[in-house]
C-alpha positions, 0 to 999 in steps of 0.5 A: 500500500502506497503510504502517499496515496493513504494519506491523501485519502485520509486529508480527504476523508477527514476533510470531507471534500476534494478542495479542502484536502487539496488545502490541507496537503497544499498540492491541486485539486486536479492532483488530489481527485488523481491520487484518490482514483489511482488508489481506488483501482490500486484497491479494487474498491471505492472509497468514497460516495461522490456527492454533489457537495462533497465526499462521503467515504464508502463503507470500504472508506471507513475501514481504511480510514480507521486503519488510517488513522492508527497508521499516522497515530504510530507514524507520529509516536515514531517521530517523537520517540527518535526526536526524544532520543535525539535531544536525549530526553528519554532512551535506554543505556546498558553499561557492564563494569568488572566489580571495581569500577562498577563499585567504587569508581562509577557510581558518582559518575552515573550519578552526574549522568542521570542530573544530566539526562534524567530522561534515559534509563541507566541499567549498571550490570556488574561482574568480572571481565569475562563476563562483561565482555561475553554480554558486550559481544552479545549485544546486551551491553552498549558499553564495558568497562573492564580490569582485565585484558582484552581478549576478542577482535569484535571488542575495540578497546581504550584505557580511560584512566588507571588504577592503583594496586596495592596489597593489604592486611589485617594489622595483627597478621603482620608483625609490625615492624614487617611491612616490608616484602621481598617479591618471593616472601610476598608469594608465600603468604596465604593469598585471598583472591578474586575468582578466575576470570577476574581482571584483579587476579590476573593482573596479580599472577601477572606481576608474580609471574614476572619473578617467576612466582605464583601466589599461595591461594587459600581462599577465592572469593567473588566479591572485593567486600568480600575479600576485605572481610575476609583479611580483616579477619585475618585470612591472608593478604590480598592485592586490591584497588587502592580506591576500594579501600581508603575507609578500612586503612584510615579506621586501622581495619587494614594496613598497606604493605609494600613488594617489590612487584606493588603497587601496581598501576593498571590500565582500565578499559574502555570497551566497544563493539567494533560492529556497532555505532555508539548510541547518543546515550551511549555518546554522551555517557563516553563524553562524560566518563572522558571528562571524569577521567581528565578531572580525577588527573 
């Protein structure tokens, strides 16, 4: 069905009259009485009743016209929503960040973001490289932000600001005037970790590995919290992000200690489907997470 030829119908029927529908279209009368007989012999049916004063729609007429009518009612609610989007005022925005960033680094972020665009709808799904990466690839993310490496030719990837490694304990697990390791005495320490897949784990058996080491295991959990709670209680060490753990070293909860192979300054990772063209939410959320980058220096 020719979607021109409908709507000089509809201007037509709603109008009630050749000349009217030709003022309302701005196009002839000679044209507009053209188009309706052109679309009546398309349909095989008439669709109006031709009066001396005016046009009368046929019964076929008052289907089409209802049908008509929700057509351009959708065909309208289509032009709003992509006008919406355009200026940002409502849409959608899916954003994968391994547990770090999704924790302690971005939630200030989205917060300035939804002051900024409190139309679009902000869904923040958290979980370890791997898994951030499989949902990107699975189009169910517009965005990841990750730890980890990156590890497939569909995902372009971009360092958007570092991050601080350091390795903690509980005060009482280490002797006082020992905060200082060698690398190799370091490894033989009980490790608490993040399971595999993690990107804080692997940038820890990356470093060890370095100096030929693996760390000694104990205990793999999925969480930082997790983690914290565990060496406070005195389960082992652990390497975290310096970011995660400001609280628990000013309350004395946790203390810093010092290796050869930390800290550790690891790059986080803006992450993109190389087949897909960024969102305008998406746009503008890389916008600000690029602005939030260059602040914190």
């Amino acid at each position: 069905m020719n979607l021109h030829h409908l709507a000089v119908f509809q201007a037509v029927a709603e109008t009630g009259s050749i000349r009217a529908g030709a003022a309302r279209l701005r196009i002839s009368e000679p044209a507009v009485s053209r188009q309706v007989r052109d679309f009546e012999h398309r349909l095989g049916t008439a669709l109006f009743d031709r009066l001396p004063r005016g046009m009368r729609l046929t019964s076929s007429g008052e289907v089409l016209s209802q049908y008509a009518r929700r057509i351009f009612a959708i065909e309208r609610q289509a032009e709003t929503a992509l006008a919406e989007l355009r200026n940002l005022d409502a849409g959608d925005l899916a954003i994968g960040a391994s547990t770090t960033i999704g924790n302690y680094l971005l939630p200030p972020i989205l917060a300035e973001y939804a002051r900024r665009h409190p139309g679009i709808r902000v869904e923040l799904d958290v979980g370890n490289t791997e898994e951030i990466q499989k949902h990107l690839l699975e189009d169910r993310l517009d965005v990841g932000l990750t730890e980890g490496l990156v590890g497939h030719d569909d995902l372009r990837a971009s360092v958007f600001m570092h991050d601080r490694l350091v390795v903690v304990a509980a005060p009482g697990f280490i002797a006082r005037n020992t905060r200082s390791f060698r690398v190799e005495e370091l490894a033989d320490l009980p490790w608490v970790t993040r399971e595999a897949g993690s990107g804080t784990r692997a940038v820890l058996e990356q470093a060890l590995a370095e100096h030929g080491l693996k760390p000694r295991q104990v205990m793999a959990l999925a969480s930082t919290e997790a983690i914290k709670r565990a060496v406070a209680a005195g389960a082992g060490i652990a390497v975290v992000s310096d970011a995660t753990v400001t609280t628990e070293l000013q309350q004395g909860e946790l203390v810093r200690l010092s290796a050869q192979a930390f800290p550790v300054r690891r790059p986080l990772h803006l992450l993109l489907h190389r087949h897909r063209q960024p969102s305008r939410a998406a746009a503008a959320f890389l916008a600000l997470l690029t602005e939030s980058a260059h602040a914190g220096g």
